[in-house]
C-alpha positions in Angstrom: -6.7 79.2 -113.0 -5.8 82.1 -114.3 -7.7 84.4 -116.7 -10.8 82.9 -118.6 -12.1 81.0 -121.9 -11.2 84.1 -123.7 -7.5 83.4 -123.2 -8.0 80.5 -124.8 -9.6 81.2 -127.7 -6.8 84.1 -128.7 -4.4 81.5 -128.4 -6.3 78.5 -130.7 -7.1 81.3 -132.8 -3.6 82.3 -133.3 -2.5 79.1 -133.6 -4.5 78.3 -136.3 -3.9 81.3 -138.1 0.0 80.7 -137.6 -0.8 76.5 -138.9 -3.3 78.0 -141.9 -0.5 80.9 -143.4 2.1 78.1 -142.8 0.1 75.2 -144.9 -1.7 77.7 -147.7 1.5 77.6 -149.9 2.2 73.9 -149.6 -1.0 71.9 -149.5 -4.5 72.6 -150.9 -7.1 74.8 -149.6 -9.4 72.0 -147.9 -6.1 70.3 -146.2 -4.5 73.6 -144.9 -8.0 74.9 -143.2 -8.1 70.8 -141.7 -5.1 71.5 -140.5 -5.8 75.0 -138.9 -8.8 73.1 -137.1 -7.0 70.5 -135.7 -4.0 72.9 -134.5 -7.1 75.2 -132.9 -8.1 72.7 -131.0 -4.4 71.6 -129.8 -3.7 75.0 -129.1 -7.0 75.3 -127.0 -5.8 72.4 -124.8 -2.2 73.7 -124.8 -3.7 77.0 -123.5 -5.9 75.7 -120.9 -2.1 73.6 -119.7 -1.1 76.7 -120.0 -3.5 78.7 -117.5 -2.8 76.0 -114.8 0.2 76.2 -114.3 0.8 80.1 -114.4 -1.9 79.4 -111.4 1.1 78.2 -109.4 4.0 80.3 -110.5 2.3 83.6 -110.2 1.4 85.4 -106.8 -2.2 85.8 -105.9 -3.6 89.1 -106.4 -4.4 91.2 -103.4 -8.0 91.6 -103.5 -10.0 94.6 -101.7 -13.4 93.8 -101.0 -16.8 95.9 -101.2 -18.7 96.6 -97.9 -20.9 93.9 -99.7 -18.5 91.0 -100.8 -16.9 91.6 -97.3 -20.5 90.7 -95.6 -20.9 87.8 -97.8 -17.3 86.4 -96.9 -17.0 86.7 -93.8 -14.9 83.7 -92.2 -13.3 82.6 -95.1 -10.0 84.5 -93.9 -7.8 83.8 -91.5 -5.3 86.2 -89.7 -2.4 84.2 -88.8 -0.6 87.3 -87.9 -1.2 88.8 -84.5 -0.9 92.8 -83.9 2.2 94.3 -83.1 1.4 96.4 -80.2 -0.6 93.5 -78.4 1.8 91.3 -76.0 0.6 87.8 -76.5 2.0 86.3 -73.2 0.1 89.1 -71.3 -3.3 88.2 -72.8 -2.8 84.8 -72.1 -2.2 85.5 -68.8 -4.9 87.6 -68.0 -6.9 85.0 -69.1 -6.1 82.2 -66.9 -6.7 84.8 -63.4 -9.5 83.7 -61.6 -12.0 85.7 -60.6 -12.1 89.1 -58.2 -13.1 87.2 -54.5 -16.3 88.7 -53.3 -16.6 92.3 -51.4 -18.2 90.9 -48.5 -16.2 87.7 -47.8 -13.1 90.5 -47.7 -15.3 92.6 -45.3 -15.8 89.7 -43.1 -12.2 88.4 -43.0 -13.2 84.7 -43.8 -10.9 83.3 -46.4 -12.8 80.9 -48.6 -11.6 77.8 -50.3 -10.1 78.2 -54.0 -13.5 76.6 -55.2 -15.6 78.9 -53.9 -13.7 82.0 -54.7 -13.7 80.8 -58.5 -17.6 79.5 -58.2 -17.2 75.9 -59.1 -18.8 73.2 -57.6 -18.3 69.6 -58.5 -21.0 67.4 -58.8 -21.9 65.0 -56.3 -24.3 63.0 -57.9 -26.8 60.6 -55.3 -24.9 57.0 -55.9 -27.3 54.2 -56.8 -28.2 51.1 -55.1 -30.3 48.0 -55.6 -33.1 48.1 -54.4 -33.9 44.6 -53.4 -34.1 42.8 -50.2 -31.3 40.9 -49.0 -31.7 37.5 -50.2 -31.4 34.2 -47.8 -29.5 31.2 -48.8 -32.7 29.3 -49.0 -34.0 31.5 -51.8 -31.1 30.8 -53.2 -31.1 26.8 -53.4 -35.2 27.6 -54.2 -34.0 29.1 -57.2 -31.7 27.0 -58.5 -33.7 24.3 -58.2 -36.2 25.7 -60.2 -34.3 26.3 -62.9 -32.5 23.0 -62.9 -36.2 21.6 -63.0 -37.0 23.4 -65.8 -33.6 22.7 -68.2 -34.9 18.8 -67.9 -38.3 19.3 -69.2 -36.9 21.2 -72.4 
């Protein structure tokens, strides 16, 4: 919001004054200051309604920071805007070349594959296998047998 409390209270406090002057002349002295009150506090609110929305109509200010408030805010920026004299496309593209080959594979002659000029090396990991026995059919039927004995006890 804009401004502070203060703002407020100027503005109840001249509301009321406008309400009391306006109500001294027509109604008694305990009604008129009642009435002052009660337009104080409307005029408080109003004033607050007030603040809000100037928050959106008016630009933000341009705030330059101290060594110290720039320390303690760092991050909570963000340039959109990218320099004038730096061509975009070109630092894109010297990001994405790989890296210099080697002095001595150029010495030698040999001409590497791509992943070894750029250093990658994919991951062969060991592959897994059970580790049991092969099993005969007659273990099999051994099993199964078991287990058929053992669903008719149950």
């Amino acid at each position: 919001m804009v401004g502070t409390w203060r703002i407020n209270a100027w503005i109840a406090a001249g509301g009321a004054l406008l309400t009391l002057l306006l109500n001294i002349s027509r109604n008694p002295w305990s009604v008129a200051c009642t009435r002052a009150l009660a337009a104080a506090a409307a005029f408080w609110l109003l004033g607050y309604l007030l603040r809000f929305l100037l928050s959106f109509t008016l630009p933000d200010k341009v705030i330059e920071a101290s060594p110290q408030e720039e320390t303690s805010q760092t991050g909570s920026r963000v340039n959109l805007q990218a320099d004038s004299d730096e061509n975009l496309e070109e630092l894109l593209r010297s990001g994405w070349k790989p890296p210099a080959v080697n002095a001595d594979l150029n010495q030698q002659g040999t001409q590497g594959t791509e992943s070894q000029n750029s250093g990658f090396q994919p991951l062969s990991p060991p592959q897994l296998r059970a580790a049991r026995p092969d099993i005969q059919e007659a273990d099999l039927v051994q099993v199964v047998r078991h287990l058929n004995r053992q669903d008719g006890q149950e």
